[in-house]
N, C-alpha and C positions, 0 to 999 in steps of 0.2 A: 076032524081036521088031522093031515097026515102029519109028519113031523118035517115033511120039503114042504108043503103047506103053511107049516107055523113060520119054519126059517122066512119063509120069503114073505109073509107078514111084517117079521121084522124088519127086515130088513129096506120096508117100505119108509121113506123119508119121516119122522116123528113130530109133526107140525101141526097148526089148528088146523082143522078141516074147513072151516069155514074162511080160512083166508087161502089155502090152496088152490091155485087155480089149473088141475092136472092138465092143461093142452099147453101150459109152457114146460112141463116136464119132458110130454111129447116134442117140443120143438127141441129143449133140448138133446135130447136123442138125437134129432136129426143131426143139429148141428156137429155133435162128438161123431156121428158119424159121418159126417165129412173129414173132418180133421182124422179121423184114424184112418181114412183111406188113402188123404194125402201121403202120411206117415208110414202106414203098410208099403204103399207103391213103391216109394224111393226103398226102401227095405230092398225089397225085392229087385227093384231097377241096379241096385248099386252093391248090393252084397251077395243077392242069389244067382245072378244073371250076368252074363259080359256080354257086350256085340251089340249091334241092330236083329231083332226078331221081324219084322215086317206092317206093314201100316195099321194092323189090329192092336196089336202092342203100342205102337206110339199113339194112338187114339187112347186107349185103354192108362197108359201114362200121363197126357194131356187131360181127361176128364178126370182121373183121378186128384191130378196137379192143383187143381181148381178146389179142392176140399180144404184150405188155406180159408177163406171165405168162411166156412165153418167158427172161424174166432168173430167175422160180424154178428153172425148169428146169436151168439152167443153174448153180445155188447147189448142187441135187441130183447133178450129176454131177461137181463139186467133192469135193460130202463123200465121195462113193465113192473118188473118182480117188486124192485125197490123205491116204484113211485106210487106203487100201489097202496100203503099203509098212507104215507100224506096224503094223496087224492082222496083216499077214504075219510079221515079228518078233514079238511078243508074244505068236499063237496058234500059232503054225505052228513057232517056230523058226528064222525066216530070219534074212538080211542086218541087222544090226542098223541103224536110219536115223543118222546123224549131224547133228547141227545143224546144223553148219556148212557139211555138203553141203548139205544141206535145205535153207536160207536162200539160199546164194548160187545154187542151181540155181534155185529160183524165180525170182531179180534177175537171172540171166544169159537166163534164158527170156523173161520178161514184157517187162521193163525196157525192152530197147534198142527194139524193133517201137513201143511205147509213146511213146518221144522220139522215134522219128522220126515218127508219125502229129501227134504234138504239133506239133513244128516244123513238119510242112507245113501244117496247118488254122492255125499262127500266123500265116505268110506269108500264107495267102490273107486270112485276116480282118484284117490290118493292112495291108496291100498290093494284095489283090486288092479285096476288097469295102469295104474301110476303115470297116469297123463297129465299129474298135478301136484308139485311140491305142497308140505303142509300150508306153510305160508300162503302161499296163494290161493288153493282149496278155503282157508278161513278168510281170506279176503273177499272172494267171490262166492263164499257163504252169506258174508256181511252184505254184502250189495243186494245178492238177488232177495235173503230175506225180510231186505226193508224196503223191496219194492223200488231199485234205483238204478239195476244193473244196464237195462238195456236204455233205459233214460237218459242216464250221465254217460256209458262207454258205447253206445250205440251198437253193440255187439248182444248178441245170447249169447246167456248164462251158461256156459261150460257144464253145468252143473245139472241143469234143467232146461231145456231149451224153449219149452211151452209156458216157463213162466214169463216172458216178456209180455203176456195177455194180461196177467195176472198184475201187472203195473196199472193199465189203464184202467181196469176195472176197480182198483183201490185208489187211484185218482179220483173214479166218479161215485165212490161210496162217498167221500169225502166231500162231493162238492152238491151231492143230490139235496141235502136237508136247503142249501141257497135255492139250487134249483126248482123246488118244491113250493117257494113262493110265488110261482106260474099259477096255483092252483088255489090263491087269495083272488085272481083277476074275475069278475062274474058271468063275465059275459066267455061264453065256451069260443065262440070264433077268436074271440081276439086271443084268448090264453095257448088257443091253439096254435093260432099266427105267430104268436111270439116265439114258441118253442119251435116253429118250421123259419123262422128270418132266424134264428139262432143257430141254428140248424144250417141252414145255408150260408151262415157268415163264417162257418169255421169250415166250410167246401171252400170257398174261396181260395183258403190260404193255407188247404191240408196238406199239396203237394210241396210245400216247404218246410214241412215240420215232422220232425221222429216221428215216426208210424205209433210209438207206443205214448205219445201224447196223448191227452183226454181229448184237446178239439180236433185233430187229425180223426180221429174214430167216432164225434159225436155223434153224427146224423142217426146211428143207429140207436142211440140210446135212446134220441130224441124221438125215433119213431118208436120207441116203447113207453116214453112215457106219454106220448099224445093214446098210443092204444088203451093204456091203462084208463084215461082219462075217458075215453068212448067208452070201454066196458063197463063203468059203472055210473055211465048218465045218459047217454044215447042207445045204449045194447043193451042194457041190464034185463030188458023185458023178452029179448029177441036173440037171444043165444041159443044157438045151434038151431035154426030154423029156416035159415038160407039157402037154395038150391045156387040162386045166382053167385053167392058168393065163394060154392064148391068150384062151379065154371069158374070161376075169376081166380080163385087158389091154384088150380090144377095150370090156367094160364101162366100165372108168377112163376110156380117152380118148374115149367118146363125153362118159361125165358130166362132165368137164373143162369144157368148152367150157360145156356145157348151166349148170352151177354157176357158173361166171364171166360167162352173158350175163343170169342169172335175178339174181344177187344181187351185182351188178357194185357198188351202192349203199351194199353193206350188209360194213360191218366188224368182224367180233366175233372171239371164239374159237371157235364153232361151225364156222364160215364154214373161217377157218385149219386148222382139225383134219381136217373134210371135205376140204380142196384138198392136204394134207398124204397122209393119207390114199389119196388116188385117185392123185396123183404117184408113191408107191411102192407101189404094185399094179401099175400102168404100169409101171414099172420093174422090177420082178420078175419082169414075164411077159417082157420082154426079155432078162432072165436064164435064166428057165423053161420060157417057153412052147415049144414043140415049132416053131411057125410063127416067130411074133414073133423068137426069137432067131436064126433065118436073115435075115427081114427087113431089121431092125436091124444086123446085121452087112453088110451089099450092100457090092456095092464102091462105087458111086456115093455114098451115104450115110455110108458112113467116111471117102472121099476128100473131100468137101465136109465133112464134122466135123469133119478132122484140119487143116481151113487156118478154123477157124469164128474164131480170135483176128484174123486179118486180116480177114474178112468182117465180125466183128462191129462191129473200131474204122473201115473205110474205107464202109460201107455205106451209110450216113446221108449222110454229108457227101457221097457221089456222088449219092445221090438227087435231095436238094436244089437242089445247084448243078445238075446236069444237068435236073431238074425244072422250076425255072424257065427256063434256057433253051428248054427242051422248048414250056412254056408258051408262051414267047413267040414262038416259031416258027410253029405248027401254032394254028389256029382250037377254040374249043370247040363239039366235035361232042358233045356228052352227055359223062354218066357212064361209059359201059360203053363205046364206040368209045374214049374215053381209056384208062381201063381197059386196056383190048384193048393201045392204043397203047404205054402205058408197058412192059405188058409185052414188050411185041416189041423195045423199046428200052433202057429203064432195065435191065432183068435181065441182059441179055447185056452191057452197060457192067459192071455193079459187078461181075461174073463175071471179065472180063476184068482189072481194074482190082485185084479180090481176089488172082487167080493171081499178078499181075505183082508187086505189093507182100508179096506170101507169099513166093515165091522170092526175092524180094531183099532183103527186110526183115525175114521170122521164121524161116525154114526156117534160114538161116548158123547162127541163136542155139539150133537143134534139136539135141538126142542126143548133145552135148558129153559127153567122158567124164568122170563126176565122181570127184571127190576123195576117198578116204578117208582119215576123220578119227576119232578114239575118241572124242569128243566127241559124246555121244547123247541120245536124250530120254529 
């Protein structure tokens, strides 16, 4: 084995194998790569480029635009990831989960990667770019690191602006072990029912509540833990053996995009159940599909999924600041020569810049041996 061999061993997520399920790593991937395209684009829309370029660029804008959606995806491999340990206990038999593992495995995982992305986007924005008194800087330090910034002031974090995800998803770490009582129920349809009327009672009344609320964003979760709940009672013997389920995948994420750029305006419940919907069908066939579930599993796509917590907090803020520089360096040759440019630039930065802060800021806080406690849900 070479020594880029060994690195990228390491550098592979340090977790049980037998609870790893690699084609959410794969999904992950997909999803960071939505969201970094959103994020590249506007780069490039607003600091590389001035003017209208012509309807290739504003299409190329518009499908980019849509990589937003990228943060559902990312709620769906949530519900899987984290209903996965209970459904195994409660259906299966296993490891019974403790709380108090459960809780501090979370804060020793998230947490620290968290404060230190904090503290350094604090120093630059009060020090480097000084768009931020000290006072305030530790104020909206204090917010965004307790998960409350975009909750209480309705605004992003100054500081980080992709943490407002990062709210809802520490809502539903918090609320998963109640939720997880779904999977006491015996009978599979009705446990399923429950979590899809649950599911749809918080579509009801999403469009009136903060986007970074836990029921504004359930349905996603929800379709991840109803899938966790099939992979290990109804698919367990039939994973990766589906052809019809590749056709039904390859269906989902074409209509994905096609739903999000047609009815990009429009917010109802129709809208929410359709994109719910087509999410875990996509997701199924990842599970299912005969193709898809090789895909989904690559090493390239689980290797960049399993580092997506540092790619996702450090991506943005290398954009930007490297963006503007970029801007100010280089002439505006069009849309698409920019284009062109960032990516030969910008991509290979926040690559480098993701690896480096992975390894030295979230991998140490990885595959800690946890604690057993009696104390369960």
């Amino acid at each position: 084995m070479t020594a880029l061999q060994r690195f990228l061993s390491w550098l592979r997520k340090p977790t049980a194998s037998k609870q790893l399920v690699p084609q959410m790593e794969g999904l992950r991937f997909v999803a960071l790569l939505a969201v970094f395209m959103l994020h590249f684009e506007q780069v490039v829309q607003y600091r590389l480029v001035e003017g209208d370029h012509g309807g290739a660029a504003r299409f190329a804008s518009a499908f980019c635009g849509i990589g937003d959606f990228g943060v559902q995806l990312f709620f769906a491999v949530s519900g899987f990831v984290l209903a996965l340990p209970f459904a195994r206990w409660r259906l299966l038999g296993g490891r019974p989960v403790g709380l108090r593992d459960y809780m501090t495995r979370r804060l020793w995982r998230l947490e620290p990667p968290l404060l230190i992305n904090l503290l350094i986007m604090l120093v630059i924005a009060v020090w480097v770019l000084k768009k931020l008194s000290l006072m305030e800087g530790l104020w909206r330090f204090g917010m965004t690191m307790s998960y409350l910034h975009y909750v209480t002031l309705g605004e992003m974090s100054p500081l980080n602006r992709v943490t407002w995800s990062l709210e809802t998803e520490a809502q539903f770490y918090l609320a998963m072990p109640l939720l997880a009582l779904v999977f006491k129920i015996g009978r599979p349809m009705w446990r399923r029912l429950t979590m899809v009327g649950l599911a749809a009672l918080c579509m009801a009344f999403k469009a009136q509540m903060n986007k970074a609320m836990l029921p504004a964003q359930f349905e996603y979760f929800a379709a991840g833990i109803v899938l966790a709940d099939l992979y290990l009672t109804d698919w367990a013997s039939k994973l990766g053996t589906s052809a019809r389920w590749d056709v039904a995948g390859a269906v989902a994420w074409v209509a994905l995009p096609v739903t999000l750029m047609s009815f990009a305006v429009v917010e109802n419940v129709a809208r929410s159940a359709l994109l719910v919907v087509l999410v875990f069908v996509a997701f199924s066939a990842a599970l299912m599909g005969r193709v898809s579930h090789r895909l989904s599993a690559g090493r390239v796509v689980t290797l960049i999924g399993g580092m997506c917590y540092s790619f996702y907090l450090y991506h943005d803020p290398v954009l930007k600041l490297a963006g503007g520089r970029l801007s100010a360096l280089v002439p505006d040759l069009g849309y698409w020569p920019r284009f062109g440019l960032g990516l030969l630039v910008l991509v290979p930065l926040v690559m480098v810049i993701t690896v480096v802060m992975y390894a030295l800021c979230e991998r140490p806080f990885m595959g800690r041996k946890r604690t057993r406690t009696a104390t369960t849900a």
